[in-house]
BALOBA-1460 file (C-alpha; in Angstrom, 3 decimals):
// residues 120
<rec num="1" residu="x" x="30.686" y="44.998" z="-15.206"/>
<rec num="2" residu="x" x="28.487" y="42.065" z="-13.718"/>
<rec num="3" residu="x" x="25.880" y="39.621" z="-15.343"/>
<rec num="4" residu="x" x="22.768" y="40.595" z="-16.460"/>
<rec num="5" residu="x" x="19.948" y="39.466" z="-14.609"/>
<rec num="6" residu="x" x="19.022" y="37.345" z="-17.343"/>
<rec num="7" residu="x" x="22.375" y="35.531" z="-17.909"/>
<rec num="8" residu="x" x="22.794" y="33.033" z="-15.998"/>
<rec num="9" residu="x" x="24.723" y="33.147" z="-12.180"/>
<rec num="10" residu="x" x="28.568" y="33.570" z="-12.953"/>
<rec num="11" residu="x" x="30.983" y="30.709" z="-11.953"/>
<rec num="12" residu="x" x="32.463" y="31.028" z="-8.038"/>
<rec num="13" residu="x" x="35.987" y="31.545" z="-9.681"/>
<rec num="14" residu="x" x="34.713" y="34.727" z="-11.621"/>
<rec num="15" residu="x" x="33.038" y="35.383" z="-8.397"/>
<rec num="16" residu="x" x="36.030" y="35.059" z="-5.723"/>
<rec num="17" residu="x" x="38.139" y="37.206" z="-9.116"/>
<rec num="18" residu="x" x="35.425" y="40.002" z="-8.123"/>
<rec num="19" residu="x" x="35.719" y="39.805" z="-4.704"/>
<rec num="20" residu="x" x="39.673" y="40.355" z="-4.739"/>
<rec num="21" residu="x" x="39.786" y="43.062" z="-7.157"/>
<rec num="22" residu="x" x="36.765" y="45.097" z="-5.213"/>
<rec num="23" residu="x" x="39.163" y="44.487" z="-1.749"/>
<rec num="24" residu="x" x="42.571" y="45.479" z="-3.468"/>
<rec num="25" residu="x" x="40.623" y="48.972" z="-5.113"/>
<rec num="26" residu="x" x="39.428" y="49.474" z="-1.455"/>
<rec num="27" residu="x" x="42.732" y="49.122" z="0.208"/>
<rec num="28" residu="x" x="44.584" y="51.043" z="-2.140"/>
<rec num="29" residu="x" x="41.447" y="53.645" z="-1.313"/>
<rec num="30" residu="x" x="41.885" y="53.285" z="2.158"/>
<rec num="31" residu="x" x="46.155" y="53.330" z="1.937"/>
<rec num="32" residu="x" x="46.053" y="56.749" z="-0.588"/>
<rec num="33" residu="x" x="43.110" y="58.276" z="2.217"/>
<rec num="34" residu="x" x="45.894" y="57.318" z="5.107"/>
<rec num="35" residu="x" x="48.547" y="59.292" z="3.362"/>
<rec num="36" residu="x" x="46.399" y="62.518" z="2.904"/>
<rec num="37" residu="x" x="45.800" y="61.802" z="6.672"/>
<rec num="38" residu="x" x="49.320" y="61.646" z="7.515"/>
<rec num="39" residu="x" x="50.969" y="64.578" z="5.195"/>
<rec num="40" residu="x" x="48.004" y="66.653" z="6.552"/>
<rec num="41" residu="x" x="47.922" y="66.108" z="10.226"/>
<rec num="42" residu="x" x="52.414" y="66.319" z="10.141"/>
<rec num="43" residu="x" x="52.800" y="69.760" z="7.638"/>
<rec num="44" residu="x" x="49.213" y="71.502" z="9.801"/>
<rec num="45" residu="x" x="50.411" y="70.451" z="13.231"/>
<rec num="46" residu="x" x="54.262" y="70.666" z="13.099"/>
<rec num="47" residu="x" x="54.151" y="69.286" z="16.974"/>
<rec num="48" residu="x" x="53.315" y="66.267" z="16.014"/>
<rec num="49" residu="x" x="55.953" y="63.743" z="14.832"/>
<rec num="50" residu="x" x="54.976" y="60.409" z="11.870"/>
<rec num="51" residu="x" x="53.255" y="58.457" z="14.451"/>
<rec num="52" residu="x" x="51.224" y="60.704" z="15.630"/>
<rec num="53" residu="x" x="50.143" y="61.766" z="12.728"/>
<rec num="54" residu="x" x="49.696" y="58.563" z="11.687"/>
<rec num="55" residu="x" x="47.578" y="57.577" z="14.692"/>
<rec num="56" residu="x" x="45.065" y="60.587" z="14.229"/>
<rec num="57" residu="x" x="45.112" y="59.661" z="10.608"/>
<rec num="58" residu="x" x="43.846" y="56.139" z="11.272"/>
<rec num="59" residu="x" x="41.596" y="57.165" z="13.773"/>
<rec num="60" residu="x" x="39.368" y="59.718" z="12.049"/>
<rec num="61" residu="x" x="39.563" y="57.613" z="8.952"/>
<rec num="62" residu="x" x="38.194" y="54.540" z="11.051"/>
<rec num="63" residu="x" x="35.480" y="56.828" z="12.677"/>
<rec num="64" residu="x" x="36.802" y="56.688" z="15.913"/>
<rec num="65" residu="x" x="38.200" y="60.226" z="16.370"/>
<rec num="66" residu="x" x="40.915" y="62.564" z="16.617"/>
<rec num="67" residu="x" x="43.985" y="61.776" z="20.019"/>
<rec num="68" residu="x" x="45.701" y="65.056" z="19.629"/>
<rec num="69" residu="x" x="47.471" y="65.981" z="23.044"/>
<rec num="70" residu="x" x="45.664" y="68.744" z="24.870"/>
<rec num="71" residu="x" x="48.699" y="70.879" z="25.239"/>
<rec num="72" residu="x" x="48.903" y="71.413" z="21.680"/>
<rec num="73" residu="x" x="47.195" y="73.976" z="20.535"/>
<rec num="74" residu="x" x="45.570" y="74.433" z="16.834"/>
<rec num="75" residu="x" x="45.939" y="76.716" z="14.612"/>
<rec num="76" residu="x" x="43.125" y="77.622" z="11.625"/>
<rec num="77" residu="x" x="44.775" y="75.584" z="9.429"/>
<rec num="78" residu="x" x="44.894" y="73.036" z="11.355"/>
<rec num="79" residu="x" x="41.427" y="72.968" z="12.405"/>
<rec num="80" residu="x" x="40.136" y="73.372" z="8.863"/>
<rec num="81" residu="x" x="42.074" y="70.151" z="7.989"/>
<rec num="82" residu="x" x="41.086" y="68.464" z="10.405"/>
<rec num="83" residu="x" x="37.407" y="69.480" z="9.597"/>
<rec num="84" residu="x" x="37.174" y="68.550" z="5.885"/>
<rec num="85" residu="x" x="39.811" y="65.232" z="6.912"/>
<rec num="86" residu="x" x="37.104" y="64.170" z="8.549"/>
<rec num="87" residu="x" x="34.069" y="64.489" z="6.535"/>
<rec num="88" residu="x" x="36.766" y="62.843" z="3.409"/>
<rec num="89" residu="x" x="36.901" y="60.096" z="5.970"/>
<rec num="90" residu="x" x="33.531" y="59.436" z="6.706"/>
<rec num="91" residu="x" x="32.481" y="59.475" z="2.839"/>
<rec num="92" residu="x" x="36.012" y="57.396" z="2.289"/>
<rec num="93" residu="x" x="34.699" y="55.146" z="4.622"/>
<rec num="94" residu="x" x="30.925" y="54.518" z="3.249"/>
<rec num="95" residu="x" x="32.557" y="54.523" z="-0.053"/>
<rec num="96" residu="x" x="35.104" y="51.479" z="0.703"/>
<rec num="97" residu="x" x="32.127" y="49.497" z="2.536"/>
<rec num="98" residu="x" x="30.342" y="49.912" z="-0.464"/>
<rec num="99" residu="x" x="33.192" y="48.795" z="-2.809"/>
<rec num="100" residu="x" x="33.961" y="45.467" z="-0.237"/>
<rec num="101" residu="x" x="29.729" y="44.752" z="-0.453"/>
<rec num="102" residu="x" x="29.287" y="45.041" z="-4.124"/>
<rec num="103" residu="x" x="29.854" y="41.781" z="-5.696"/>
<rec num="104" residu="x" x="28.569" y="39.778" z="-2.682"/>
<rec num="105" residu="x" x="25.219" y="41.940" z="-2.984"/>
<rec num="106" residu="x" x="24.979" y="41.514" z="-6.722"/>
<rec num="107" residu="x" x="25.447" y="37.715" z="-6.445"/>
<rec num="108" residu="x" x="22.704" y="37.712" z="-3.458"/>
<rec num="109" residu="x" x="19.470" y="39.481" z="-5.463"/>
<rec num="110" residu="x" x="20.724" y="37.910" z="-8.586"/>
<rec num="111" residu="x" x="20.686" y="34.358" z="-7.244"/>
<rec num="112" residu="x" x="17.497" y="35.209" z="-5.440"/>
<rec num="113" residu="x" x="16.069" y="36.719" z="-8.985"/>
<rec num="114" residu="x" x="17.300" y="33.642" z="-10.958"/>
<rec num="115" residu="x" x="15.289" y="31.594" z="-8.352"/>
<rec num="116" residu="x" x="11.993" y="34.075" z="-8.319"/>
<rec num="117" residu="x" x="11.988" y="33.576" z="-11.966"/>
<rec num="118" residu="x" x="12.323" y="29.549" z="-12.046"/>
<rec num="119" residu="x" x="9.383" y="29.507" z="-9.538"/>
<rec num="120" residu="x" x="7.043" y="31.593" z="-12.020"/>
């Protein structure tokens, strides 16, 4: 997908290309994870209306945590979505960071390798 690390450093317009299609894959990631989040928390807790569910959904997806209202009470289902929600979320999470790094990354060690080898 990127340059070798003997080619030479690709333009800043192939670059910037890169960098928008790795953020538009991570958002859609992000968007599709939300919607699992949302369907899951409204059909496992029936109390809770879109928003809510859409709050919890954002919130264990960011990493933050769960705001269900302490007067509702969970059932198993509920609590096993919410358990392997979150662990989706955290790896959803790592994943997307890693998407949104990738091309800056790349361009950093292979600039830095394209200089270590024009010192030699």
């Amino acid at each position: 997908m990127y340059e070798h690390k003997r080619q030479k450093l690709a333009p800043k317009k192939v670059y910037l290309q890169r960098i928008t299609q790795n953020a538009i894959i991570a958002f859609l990631i992000l968007i599709l994870s939300l919607a699992i989040g949302i369907i899951g928390y409204k059909y496992t807790i029936p109390e809770l209306d879109w928003y809510d569910s859409l709050l919890n959904a954002s919130m264990i997806l960011s990493g933050m945590g769960p705001i269900i209202d302490a007067h509702i009470t969970l059932t198993k289902c509920a609590k096993v979505f919410a358990s392997f929600y979150a662990l989706f979320s955290g790896i959803t999470f790592l994943t997307t960071f890693g998407i949104l790094l990738a091309p800056v990354l790349h361009r950093f060690f292979h600039k830095l390798h394209l200089e270590n080898e024009s010192d030699q």
